[in-house]
C-alpha atoms as an extended CHARMM CRD file, in Angstrom:
* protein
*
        83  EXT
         1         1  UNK       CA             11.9160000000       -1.7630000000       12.5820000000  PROA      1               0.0000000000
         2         2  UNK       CA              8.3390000000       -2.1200000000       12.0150000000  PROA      2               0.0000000000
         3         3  UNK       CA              6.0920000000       -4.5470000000       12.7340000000  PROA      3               0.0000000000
         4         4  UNK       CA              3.2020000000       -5.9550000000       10.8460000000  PROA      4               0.0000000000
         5         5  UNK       CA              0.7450000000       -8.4340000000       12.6350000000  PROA      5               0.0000000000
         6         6  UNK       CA             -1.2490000000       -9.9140000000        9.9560000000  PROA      6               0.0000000000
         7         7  UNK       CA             -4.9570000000      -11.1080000000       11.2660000000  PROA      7               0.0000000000
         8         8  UNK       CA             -4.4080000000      -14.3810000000        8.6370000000  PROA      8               0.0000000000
         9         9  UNK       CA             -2.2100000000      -17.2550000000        7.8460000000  PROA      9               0.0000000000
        10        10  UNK       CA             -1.3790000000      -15.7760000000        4.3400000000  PROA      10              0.0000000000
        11        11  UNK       CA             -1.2700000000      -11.8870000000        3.3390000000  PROA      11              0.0000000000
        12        12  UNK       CA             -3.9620000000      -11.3570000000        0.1980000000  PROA      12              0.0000000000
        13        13  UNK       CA             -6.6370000000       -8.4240000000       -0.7530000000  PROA      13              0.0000000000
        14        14  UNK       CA             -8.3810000000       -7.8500000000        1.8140000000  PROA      14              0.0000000000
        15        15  UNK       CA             -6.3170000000       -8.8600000000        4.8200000000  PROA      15              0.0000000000
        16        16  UNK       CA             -6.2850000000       -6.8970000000        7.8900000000  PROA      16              0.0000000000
        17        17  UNK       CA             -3.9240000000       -5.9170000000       10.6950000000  PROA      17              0.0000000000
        18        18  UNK       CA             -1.9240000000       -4.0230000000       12.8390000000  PROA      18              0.0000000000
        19        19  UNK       CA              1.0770000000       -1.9820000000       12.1770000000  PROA      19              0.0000000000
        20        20  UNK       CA              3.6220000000       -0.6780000000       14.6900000000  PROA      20              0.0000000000
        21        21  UNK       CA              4.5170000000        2.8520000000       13.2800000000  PROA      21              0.0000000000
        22        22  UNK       CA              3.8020000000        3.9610000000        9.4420000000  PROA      22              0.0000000000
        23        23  UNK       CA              7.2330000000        5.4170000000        8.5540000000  PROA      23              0.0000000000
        24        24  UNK       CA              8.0870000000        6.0580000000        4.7170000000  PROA      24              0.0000000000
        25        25  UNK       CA             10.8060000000        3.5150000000        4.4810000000  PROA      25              0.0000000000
        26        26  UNK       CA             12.0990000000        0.9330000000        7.2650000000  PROA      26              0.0000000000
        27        27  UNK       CA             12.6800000000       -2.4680000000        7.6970000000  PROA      27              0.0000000000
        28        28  UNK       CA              9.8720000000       -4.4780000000        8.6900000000  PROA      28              0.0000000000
        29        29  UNK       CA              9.2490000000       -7.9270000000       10.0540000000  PROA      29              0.0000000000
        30        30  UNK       CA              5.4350000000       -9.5090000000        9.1310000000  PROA      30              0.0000000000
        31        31  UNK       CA              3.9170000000      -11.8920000000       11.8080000000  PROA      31              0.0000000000
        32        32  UNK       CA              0.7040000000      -14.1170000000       10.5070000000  PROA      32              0.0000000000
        33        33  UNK       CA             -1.8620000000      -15.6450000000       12.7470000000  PROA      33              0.0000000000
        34        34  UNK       CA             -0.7870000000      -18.8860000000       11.9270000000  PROA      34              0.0000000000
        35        35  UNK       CA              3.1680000000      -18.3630000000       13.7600000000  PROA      35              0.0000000000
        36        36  UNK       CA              5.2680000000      -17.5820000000       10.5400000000  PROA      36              0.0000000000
        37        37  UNK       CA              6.8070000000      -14.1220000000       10.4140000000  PROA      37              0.0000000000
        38        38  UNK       CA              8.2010000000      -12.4690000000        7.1630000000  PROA      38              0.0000000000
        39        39  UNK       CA             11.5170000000      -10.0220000000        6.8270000000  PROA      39              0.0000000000
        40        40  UNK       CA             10.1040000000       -7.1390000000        4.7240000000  PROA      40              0.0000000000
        41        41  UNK       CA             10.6780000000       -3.2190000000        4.1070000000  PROA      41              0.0000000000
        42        42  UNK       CA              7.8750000000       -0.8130000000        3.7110000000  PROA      42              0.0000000000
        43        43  UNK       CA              8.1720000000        1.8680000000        1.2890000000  PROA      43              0.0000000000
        44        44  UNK       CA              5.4920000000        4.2640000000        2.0860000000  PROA      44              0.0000000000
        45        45  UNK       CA              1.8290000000        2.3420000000        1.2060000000  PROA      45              0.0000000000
        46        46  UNK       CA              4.0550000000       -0.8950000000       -0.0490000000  PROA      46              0.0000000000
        47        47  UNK       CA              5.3880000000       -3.5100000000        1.5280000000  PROA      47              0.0000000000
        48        48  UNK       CA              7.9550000000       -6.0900000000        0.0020000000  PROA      48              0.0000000000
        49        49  UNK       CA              7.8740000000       -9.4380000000        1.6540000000  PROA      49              0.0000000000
        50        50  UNK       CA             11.0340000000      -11.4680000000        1.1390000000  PROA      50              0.0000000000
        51        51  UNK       CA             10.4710000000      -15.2840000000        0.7540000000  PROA      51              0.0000000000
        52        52  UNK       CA              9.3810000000      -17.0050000000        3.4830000000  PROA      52              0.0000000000
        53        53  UNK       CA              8.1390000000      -20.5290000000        4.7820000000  PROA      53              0.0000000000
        54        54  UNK       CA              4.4150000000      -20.5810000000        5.9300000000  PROA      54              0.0000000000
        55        55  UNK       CA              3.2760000000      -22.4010000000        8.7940000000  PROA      55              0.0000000000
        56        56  UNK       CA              2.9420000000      -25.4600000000        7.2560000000  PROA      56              0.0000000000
        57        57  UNK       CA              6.7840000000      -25.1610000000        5.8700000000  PROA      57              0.0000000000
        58        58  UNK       CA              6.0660000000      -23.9760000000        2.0780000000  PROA      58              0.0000000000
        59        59  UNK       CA              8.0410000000      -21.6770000000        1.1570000000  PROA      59              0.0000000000
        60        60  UNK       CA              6.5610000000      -18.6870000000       -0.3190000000  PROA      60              0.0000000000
        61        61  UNK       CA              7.8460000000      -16.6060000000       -2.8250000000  PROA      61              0.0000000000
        62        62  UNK       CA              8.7430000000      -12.2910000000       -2.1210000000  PROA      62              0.0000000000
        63        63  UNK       CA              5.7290000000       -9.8940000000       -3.4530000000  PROA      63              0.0000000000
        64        64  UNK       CA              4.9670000000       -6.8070000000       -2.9150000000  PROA      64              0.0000000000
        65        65  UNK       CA              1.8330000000       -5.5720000000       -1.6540000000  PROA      65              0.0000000000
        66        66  UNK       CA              0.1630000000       -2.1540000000       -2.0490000000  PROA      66              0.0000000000
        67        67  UNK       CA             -1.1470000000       -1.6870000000        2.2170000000  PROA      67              0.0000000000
        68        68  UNK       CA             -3.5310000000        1.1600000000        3.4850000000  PROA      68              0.0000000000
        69        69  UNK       CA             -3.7370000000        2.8420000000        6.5480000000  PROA      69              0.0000000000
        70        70  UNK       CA             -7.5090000000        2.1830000000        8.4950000000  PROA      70              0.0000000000
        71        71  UNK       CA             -8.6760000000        3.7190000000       11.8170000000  PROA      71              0.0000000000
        72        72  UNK       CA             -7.5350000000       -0.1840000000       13.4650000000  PROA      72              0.0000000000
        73        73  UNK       CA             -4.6130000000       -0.3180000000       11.6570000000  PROA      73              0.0000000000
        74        74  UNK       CA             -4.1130000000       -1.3690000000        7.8240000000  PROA      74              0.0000000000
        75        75  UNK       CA             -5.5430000000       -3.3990000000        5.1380000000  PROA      75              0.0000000000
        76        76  UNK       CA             -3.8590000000       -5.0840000000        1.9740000000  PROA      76              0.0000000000
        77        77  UNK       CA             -4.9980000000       -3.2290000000       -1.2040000000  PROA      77              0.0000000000
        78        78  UNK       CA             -3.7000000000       -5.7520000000       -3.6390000000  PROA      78              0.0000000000
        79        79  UNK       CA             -0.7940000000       -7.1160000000       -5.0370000000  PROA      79              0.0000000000
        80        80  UNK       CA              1.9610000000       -4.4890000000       -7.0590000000  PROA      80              0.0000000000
        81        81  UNK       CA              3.2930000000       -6.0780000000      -10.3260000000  PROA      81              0.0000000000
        82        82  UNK       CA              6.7180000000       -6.5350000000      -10.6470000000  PROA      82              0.0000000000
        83        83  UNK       CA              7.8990000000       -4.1410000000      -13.9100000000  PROA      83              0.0000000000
């Protein structure tokens, strides 16, 4: 499995983080600064985050984010649209 630790309370463009392995498919699991933690997969330079409930218990719905490797470890390119 790899993990994802998110340097904010909510994954958007722009966020930044640090990634446990960069395989081209696996499970993953998404920790956020603010103590929620996400079940995802990475495909590659996406990752799918199923719902989840924030910190503050909202739930949030599953997107999919386009993620790129940096030299610290990876930053969130922006959302992928569904279709």
């Amino acid at each position: 499995m790899t993990e994802l630790e998110l340097w904010a309370d909510h994954i958007h463009r722009g966020a930044r983080g640090r990634i446990a392995g960069w395989p081209a498919h696996d499970d993953a699991l998404v920790r956020f600064a603010g103590g929620a933690q996400a079940n995802a997969t990475l495909w590659g330079e996406v990752l799918h985050v199923f719902p989840y409930l924030d910190a503050d218990g909202r739930r949030i719905e599953a997107r999919s984010w386009r993620i790129r490797p940096t030299r610290l470890g990876f930053r969130v390119e922006g959302r992928v649209s569904a279709g």
